[in-house]
N, C-alpha and C positions, 0 to 999 in steps of 0.2 A: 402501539403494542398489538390491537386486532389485524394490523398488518402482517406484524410477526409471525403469532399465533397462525393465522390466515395460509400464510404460504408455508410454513413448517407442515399444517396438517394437508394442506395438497402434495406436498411430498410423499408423505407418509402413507397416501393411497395410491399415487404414482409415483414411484422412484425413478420411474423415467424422465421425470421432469428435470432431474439436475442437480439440487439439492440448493440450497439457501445460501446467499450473501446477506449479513445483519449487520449494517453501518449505525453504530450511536455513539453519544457520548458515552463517559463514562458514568457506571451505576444506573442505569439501566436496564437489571436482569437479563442481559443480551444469552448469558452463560445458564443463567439459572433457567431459565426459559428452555432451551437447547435442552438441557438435559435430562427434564423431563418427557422428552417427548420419546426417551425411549423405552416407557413404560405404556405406552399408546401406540408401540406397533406389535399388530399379529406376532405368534411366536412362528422360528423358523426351522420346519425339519431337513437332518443333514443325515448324510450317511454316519452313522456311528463309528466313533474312535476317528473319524475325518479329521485331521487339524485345518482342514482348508474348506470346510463348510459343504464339500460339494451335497447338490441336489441330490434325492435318493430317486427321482423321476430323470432327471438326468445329467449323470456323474462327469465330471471333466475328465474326458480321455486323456489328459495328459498334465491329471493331479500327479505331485511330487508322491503321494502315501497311496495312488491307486497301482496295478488299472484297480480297479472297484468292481464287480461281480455284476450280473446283470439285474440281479434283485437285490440292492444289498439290504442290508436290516439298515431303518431307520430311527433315528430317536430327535424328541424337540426340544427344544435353548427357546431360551428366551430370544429376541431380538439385540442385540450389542450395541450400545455405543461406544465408539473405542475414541480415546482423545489420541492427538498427536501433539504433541508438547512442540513451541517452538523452537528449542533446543536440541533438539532428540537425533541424536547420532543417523549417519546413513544404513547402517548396516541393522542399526534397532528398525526402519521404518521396512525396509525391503528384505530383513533379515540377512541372517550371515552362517556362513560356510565354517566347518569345522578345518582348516587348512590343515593340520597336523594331520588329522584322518584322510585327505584328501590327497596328503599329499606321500606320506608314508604309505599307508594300503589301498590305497589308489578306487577310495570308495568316497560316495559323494554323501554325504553328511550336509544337511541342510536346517538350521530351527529357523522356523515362519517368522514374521513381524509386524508389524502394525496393522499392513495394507493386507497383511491373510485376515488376520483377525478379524478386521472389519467387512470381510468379504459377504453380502447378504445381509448387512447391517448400515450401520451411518458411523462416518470421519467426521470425529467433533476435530478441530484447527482451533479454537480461541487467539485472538491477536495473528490472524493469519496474513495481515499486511506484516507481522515484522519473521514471516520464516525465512528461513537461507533460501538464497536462488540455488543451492544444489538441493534440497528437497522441495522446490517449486517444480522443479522439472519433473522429479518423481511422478511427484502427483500429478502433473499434465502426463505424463506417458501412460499411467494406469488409468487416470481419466477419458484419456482418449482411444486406447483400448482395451480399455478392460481385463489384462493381464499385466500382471508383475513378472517384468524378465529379470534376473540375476547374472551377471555374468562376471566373473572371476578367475583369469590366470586358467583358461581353457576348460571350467568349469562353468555347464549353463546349466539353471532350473527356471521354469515359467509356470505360474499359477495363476488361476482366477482369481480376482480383485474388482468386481461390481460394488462400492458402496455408495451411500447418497451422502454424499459432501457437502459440510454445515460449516461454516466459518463465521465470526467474530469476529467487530475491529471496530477502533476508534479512528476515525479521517486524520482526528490531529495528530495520529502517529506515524502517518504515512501512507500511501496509494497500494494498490494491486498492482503488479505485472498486469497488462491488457488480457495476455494470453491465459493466466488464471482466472483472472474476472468474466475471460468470456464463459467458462467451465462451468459457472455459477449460474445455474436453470434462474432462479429467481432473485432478486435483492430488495430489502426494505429499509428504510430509515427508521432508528426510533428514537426517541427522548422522551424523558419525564414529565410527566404531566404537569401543566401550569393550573389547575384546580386544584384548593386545595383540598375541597373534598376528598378524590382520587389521592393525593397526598398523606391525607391522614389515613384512608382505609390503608395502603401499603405500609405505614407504620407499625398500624393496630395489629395487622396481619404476621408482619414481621416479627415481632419479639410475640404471638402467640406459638406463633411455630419454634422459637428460639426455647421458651418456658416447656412445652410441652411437644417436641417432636411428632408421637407415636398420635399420641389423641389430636396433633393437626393431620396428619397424613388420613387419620381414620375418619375424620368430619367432611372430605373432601373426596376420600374411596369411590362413593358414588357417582360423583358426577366424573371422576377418571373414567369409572366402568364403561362410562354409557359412552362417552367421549372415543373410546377404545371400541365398542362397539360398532359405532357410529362410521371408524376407520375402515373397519374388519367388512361391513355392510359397503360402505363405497366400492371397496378392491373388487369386492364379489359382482358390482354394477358397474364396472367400470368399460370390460368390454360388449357391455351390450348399448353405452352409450352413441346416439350417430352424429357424426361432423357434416350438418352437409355444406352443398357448394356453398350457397350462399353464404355461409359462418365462414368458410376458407377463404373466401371473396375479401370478406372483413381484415382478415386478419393479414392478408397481402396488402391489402389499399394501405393499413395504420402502420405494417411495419416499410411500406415505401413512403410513406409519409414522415417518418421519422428517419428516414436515409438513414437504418442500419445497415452494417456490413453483414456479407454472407448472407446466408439461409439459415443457422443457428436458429435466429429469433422468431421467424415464423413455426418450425418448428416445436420449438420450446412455450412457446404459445396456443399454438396447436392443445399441444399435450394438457398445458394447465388451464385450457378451457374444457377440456375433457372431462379431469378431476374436478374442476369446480362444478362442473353440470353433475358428475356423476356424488358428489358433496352431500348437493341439494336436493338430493332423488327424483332428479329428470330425463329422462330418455332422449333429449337432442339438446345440442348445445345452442345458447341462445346468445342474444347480443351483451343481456348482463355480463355471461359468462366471460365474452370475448373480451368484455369493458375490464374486466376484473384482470384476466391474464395479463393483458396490453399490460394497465402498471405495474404488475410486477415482473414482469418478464424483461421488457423494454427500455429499464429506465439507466443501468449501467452500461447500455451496449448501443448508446449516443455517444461516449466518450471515445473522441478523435487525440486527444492530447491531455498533458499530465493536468493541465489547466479546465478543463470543464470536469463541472461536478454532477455528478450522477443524480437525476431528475426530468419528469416527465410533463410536459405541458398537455394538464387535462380538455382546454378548451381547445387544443388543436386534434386531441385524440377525439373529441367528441365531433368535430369537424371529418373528421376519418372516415367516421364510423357513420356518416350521415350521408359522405358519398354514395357510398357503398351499402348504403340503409336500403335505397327501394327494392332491392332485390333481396333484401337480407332475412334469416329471420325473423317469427315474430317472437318478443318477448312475454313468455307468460307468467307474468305474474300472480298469476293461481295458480300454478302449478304444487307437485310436492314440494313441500319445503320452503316454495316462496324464493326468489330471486335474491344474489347477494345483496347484503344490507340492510334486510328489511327484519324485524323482532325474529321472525320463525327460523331465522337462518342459524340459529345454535350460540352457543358460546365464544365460538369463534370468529363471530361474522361481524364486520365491524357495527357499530350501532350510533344513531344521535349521541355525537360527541357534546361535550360541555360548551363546544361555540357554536352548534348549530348545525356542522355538516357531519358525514358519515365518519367515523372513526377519530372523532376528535378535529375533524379539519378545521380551520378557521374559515372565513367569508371569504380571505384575502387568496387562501390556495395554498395558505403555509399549516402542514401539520401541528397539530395543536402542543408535539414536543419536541417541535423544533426551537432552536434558539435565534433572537433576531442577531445576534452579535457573530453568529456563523461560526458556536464553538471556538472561539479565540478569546485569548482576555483582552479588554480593551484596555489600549493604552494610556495611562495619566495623563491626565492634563499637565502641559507644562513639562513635559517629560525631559524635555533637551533643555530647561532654563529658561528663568522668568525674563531675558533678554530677548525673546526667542520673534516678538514682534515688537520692538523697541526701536529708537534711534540705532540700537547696536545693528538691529539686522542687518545694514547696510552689506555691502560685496566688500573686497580685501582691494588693498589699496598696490600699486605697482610693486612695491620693493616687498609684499606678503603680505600685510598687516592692513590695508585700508582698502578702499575702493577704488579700483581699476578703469572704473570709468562714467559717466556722469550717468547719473539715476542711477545707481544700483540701489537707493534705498528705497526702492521705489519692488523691489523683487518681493513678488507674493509669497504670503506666509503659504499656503499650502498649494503645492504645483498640480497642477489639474493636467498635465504632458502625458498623460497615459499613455503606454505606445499603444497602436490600433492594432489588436488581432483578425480576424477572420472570423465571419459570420458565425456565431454559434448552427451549426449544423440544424442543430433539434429545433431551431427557428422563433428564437428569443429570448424561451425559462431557462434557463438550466438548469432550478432547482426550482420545488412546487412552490415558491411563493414567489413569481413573477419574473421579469424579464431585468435589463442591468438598466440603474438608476438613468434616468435621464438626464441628472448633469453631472454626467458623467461618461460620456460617449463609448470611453475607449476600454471601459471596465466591465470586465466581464462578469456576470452575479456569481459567488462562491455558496457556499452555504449557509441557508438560510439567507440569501438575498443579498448578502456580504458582496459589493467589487471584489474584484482581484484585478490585476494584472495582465495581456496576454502577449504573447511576442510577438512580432511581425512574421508573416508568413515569408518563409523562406530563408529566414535569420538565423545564420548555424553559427555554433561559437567553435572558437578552437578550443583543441584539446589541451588541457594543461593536466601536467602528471607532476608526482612527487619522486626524488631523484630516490636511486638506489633500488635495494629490492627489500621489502616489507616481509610485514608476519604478518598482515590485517584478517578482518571477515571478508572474505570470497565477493567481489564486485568485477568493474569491467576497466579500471581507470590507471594504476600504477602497477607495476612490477612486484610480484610477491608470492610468497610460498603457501600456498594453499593445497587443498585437498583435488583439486580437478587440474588440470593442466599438464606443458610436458612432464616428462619424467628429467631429472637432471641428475640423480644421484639416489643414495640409498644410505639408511640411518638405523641404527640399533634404538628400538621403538620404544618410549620412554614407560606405558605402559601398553594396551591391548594395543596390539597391531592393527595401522589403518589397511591401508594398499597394499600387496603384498610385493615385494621385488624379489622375483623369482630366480635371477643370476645371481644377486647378492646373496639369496640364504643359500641357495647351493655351494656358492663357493666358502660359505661360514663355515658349513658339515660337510664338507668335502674332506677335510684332514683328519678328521675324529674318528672316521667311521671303521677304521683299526682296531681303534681302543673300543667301539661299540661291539664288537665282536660281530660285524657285516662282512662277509664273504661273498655270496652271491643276495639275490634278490633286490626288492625296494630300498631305498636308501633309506638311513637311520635318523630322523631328525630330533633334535629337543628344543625345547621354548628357546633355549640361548642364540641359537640358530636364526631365528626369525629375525629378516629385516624387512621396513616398510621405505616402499619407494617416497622420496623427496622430488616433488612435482613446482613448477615456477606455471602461476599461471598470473591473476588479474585480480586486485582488490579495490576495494571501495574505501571512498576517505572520506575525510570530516571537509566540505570546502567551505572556509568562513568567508564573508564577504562583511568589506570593513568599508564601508559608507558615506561616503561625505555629503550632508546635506548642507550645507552653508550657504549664504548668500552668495557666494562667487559660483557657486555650484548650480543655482537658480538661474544665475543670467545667461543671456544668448539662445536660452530654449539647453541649455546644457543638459539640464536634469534629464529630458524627455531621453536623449543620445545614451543618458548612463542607464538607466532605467531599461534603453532596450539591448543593451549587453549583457545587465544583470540577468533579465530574463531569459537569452537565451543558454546562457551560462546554466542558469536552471533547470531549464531543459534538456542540457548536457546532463548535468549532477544526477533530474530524475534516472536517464538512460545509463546511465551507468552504476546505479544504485549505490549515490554517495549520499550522506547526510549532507544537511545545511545548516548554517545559523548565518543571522545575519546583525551586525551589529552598527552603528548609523551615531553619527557625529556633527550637531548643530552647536549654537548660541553658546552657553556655559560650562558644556559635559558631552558626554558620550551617553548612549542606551544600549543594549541589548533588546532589539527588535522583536528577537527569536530564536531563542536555545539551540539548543543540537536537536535536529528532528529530520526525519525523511518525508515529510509531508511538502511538497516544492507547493502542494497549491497554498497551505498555510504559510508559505513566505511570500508567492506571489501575494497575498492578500495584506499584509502587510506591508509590499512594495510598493499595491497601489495607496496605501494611506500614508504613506510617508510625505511628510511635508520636508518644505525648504526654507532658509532663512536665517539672518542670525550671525555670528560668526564664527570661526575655525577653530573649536577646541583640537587640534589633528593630536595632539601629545596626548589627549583623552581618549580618544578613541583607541589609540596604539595601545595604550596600557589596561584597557577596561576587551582588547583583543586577548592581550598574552594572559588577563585573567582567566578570559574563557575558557583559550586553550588548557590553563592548569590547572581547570575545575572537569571537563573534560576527560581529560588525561588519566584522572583518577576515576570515573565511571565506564571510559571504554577505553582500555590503554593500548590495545590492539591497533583501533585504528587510527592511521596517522593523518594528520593536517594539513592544508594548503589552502593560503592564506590569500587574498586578493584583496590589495588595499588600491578603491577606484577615487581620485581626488585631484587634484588639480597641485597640491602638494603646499598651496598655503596655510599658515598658520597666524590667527589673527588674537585667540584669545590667553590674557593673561599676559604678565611679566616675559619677557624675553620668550615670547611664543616660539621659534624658529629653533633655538637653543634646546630648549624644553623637549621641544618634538624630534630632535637628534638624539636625546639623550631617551626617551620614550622608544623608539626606534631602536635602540642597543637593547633593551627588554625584550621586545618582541622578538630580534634574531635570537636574543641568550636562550629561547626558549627550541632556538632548533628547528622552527616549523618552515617550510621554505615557503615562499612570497614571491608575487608579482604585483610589482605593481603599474596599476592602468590610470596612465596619464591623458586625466578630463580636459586641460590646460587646450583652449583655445584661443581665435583671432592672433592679427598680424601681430602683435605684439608678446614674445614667449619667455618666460624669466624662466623657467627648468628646473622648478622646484621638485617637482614630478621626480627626475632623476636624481637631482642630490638626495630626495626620501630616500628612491632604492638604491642608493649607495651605502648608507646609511642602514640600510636593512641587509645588504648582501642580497639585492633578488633582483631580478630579471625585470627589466622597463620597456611597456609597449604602449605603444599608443592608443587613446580607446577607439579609434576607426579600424586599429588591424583588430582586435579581437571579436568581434561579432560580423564574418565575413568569411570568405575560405575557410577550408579546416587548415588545420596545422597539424605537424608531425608531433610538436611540444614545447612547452616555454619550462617550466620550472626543473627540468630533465639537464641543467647544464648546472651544476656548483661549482664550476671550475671556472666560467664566466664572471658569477657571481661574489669567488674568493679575489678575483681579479679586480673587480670592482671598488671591493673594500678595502685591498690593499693599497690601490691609487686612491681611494678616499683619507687615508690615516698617513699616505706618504704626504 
């Protein structure tokens, strides 16, 4: 939390820095924290009656409500926090055009929106890992220049749009775009503290501000003031702060040492060792400073792939910082203020946490509210069945049901076949408690020290889409009517009009305009008239992955092969911003690994803990999928499914296993979702149960060496193969 705290208030004195990424679990004041902090920035004077904030020292020549006077009157607002909901329509964040006005009296009618409002102030985002990729890009375009353009049906307006962007998010609900995250001047982890001391005071605290709002606000006024103060004092010291070489020195050597991309991060580093010198009321910046910016500035712009987790390894920054030391500055620790971390650094500076290091850290390097379990719930024991390392585990036998070939009982309960990714970049941690477990080679640390998964470098999956064309949320994967894309037609708008399609409404009011009494002049339009263009562009879908862990699934090194398709598959899924679940089929039953989520690294993490063994419940599996799906269905009904069942196609467990899993298999098609399934089935000897499955299913059968390999134009894109299928299957 003094991390939080920490980088919120260098923001706040330099808005140049970028504004804040705050990754936590959930309940952890990530929001409540944020929103006070904009009672701690200076107030902001704007030219009066301005809707778009301009400076009254110097006005945007080309505000939409100026030009604006050379002197104009000014008056002062407070600072704004403005939230953006991640829901919030296009036209609400970049504002919208009055078209009736625009388009009858040929005058341009503009009301501002979110990104005016916040102009000179801070974009709260809460949950900004789950907003739409069409308001991700917004915000990268006004982020990266600092104007919001409008353009509309040959109507343009552009305005300033400076704010300091603050986001919120939970890892387990899913990742950043890169290109957002890079946006992001700072990011910090936080979690709740394991003291229960700290425990009870947030209690105590909590329901006294709950009992008595006004008289908590007022017990605490003072040290706001001085806090606010304290802000107002940095800004005013801030350009007299100096950089010299030697500090720039630093901060080249540690971010070449972390092989970030671009110049971004020197930069942004730069800046937040400014702030932090200028903080602490010191006139040059020092090595503390630099120490300080590095981790926060540093630590999400190590992420090369969906699979590393944002994290900074202190003893190799420290190693940085030591090259580059003899020539560096000197740190003065009597100076004003005292260097970050130490008591005099204020309220905000971290302090002797409850394990000993600065800010709560542990001895180990893992933040004191981090969790060891890496934010995931840990799996039951015995979750697949108390056969699960029995005589049963055994492998399936030739004709599906037994063991195929001599020892297979011998196939280990938990497969250690991790496929090998590529060197973590950042050069071992990934995340501040340590490097990936050592018996575990091939796993890569998630959060809080958690393996994961990583795919082989250079392993691309083929593309699989769902046939038809969809209504889903806006992604990059199947065919579907969405808000961005071509135009293919035009529709009487059910209520406000999105898009405007400008042939179509003219040709609506083309025959009325008799009866409107129009003679000469602009044309006569009314609301009935309005039509919004119907665009086909790319959605994002649910892709399940249905799991065979079984003992036949173990043998041969099989698993390691399935495991590296799965992942790259997930690396598709990420890129194309589909959800995942993952659901996995050993011993007595089926499991549900992992619900519907956009977090790929939280399925990698559970990929890598998947064990093997046991035998073929496959009829469980199929039916504990089609529940998903209609559990699903009902929480996001937009987006549509695509089902990939990877197995080898035997079925060992229970009465007439084979039967069972045909008639399991008829559930999953009745449900509609279309399938692929990827046949594990190897060595010289093939019995083809893989394919009777997807007959059985009506889906598409490939083998699992074509799918992680070339791209492909599409597997699940053919229903007319696949009705082909099932009809020679019931002839």
């Amino acid at each position: 939390m003094a991390d939080m705290r920490l980088a919120l208030l260098l923001n706040a004195v330099s808005p140049a820095i970028g504004g804040v990424l705050v990754r936590g679990e959930k309940g952890t004041a990530k929001s409540t924290a944020v929103r006070a902090l904009a009672a701690l920035l200076p107030p902001v004077d704007r030219v009066a009656g301005c809707r778009f904030a301009c400076d009254p020292a110097a006005p945007d020549p080309a505000c939409p409500d100026g030009p604006h006077p050379a002197a104009p009157p000014a008056e002062r607002r407070p600072a704004r926090l403005v939230e953006l909901p991640v829901g919030a329509a296009e036209d609400r964040v970049v504002g919208s055009l009055d078209l009736e006005r625009a388009l009858a009296d040929g005058v341009r009618a503009f009301e501002p929106g979110l990104l005016a409002a916040a102009h000179r102030g801070v974009l709260y985002v809460d949950e900004v890992n789950l907003l739409h990729d069409h308001l991700v890009d917004l915000l990268l375009d006004a982020a990266a220049m600092g104007r919001c353009h409008v353009e509309r049906e040959g109507v343009s307006v552009s305005h300033a749009a400076r704010f300091l962007l603050v986001g919120t998010m939970n890892p387990e609900e899913g990742e950043l775009r890169p290109q957002l995250l890079d946006r992001f001047g700072l990011t910090v982890e936080v979690g709740a503290s394991r003291d229960p001391a700290v425990r009870v005071e947030v209690v105590r605290r909590r329901l006294a501000a709950d009992a008595d709002p006004v008289g908590f606000a007022a017990r605490w006024a003072a040290a706001d003031a001085e806090i606010a103060h304290r802000v107002a004092t940095a800004r005013r010291r801030l350009d007299g702060v100096r950089l010299p070489d030697a500090a720039l020195r630093q901060i080249a050597e540690v971010c070449a040492a972390f092989d970030v991309d671009g110049m971004r991060a020197d930069i942004v580093t730069a800046r937040t060792a400014l702030a932090h010198a200028a903080w602490h009321g010191r006139d040059a910046v020092t090595v503390e400073d630099v120490r300080v910016a590095a981790r926060l500035a540093l630590p999400h712009r190590r992420r090369r792939d969906p699979f590393d987790t944002p994290g900074l390894d202190e003893k190799r920054l420290d190693e940085a910082l030591d090259r580059a030391g003899d020539d560096g500055p000197d740190d003065d620790p009597g100076g004003p203020g005292g260097s970050g971390g130490g008591p005099r650094g204020g309220p905000d500076t971290p302090g002797p946490g409850p394990h000993g290091g600065p800010g709560g850290t542990r001895d180990d390097g893992r933040s004191d509210g981090s969790r060891e379990d890496g934010g995931s719930e840990a799996r039951p024991a015995g979750a697949f069945g108390p056969d699960s390392g029995s005589a049963d585990a055994a492998g399936d036998r030739a004709d599906g049901t037994g063991p195929d070939r001599p020892g297979a009982d011998e196939v280990s309960e938990r497969s250690d076949d991790l496929v090998a990714g590529p060197r973590d970049p950042g050069g071992g941690d990934a995340g501040a408690g340590g490097g990936s477990d050592p018996a575990r080679p091939d796993g890569r640390p998630g959060a809080g020290g958690q393996p994961v998964a990583v795919p082989r470098q250079g392993l691309k999956a083929r593309l699989l889409t769902a046939p038809g064309v969809g209504d889903g949320v806006p992604g990059r994967r199947s065919r579907a009517r969405t808000g961005r894309g071509r135009t293919t037609g035009a529709r009487v708008p059910a209520g406000r009009p999105g898009a405007l399609h400008l042939p179509a409404t003219l040709r609506a009011a083309a025959p009325h305009q008799a009866a409107r009494g129009r003679t000469v002049g602009p044309l006569r339009l009314r609301p009935v008239d309005l039509r919004e263009a119907v665009r086909e562009g790319r959605e994002g879908n649910l892709v399940l992955f249905v799991v065979d862990a079984s003992g036949s699934m173990g043998a041969r090194q099989r698993m390691a092969a399935v495991k590296g398709a799965v992942l790259a598959l997930l690396t598709d899924a990420y890129q194309r911003r589909d959800k995942v679940a993952v659901v996995a089929f050993r011993g007595a039953g089926a499991q549900t690994l992992l619900p519907a989520t956009s977090s790929v690294l939280a399925a990698s993490a559970r990929l890598a803990d998947l064990p093997t063994g046991g035998r073929t419940p496959l009829a469980e599996g199929l039916l504990a999928a089609a529940e998903l799906l209609r559990v699903e269905r009902l929480r996001d009904p937009r987006r549509r499914p695509l089902v990939l069942v990877l197995t080898d196609g035997r079925a060992t467990a229970g009465d007439r296993p084979l039967d069972r899993a045909a008639r399991a298999a008829g559930v999953l098609a009745a449900t509609g979702a279309p399938c692929v399934v990827v046949d594990c089935e190897s060595g010289p000897v093939r019995l083809h149960l893989a394919r009777r499955l997807a007959t059985h299913l009506a889906a598409d059968h490939h083998p699992l060496a074509e799918i992680a390999t070339a791209p492909l134009t599409h597997l699940a894109a053919h229903p007319t193969q696949s009705r082909d299928l099932a009809l020679r299957a019931r002839a």
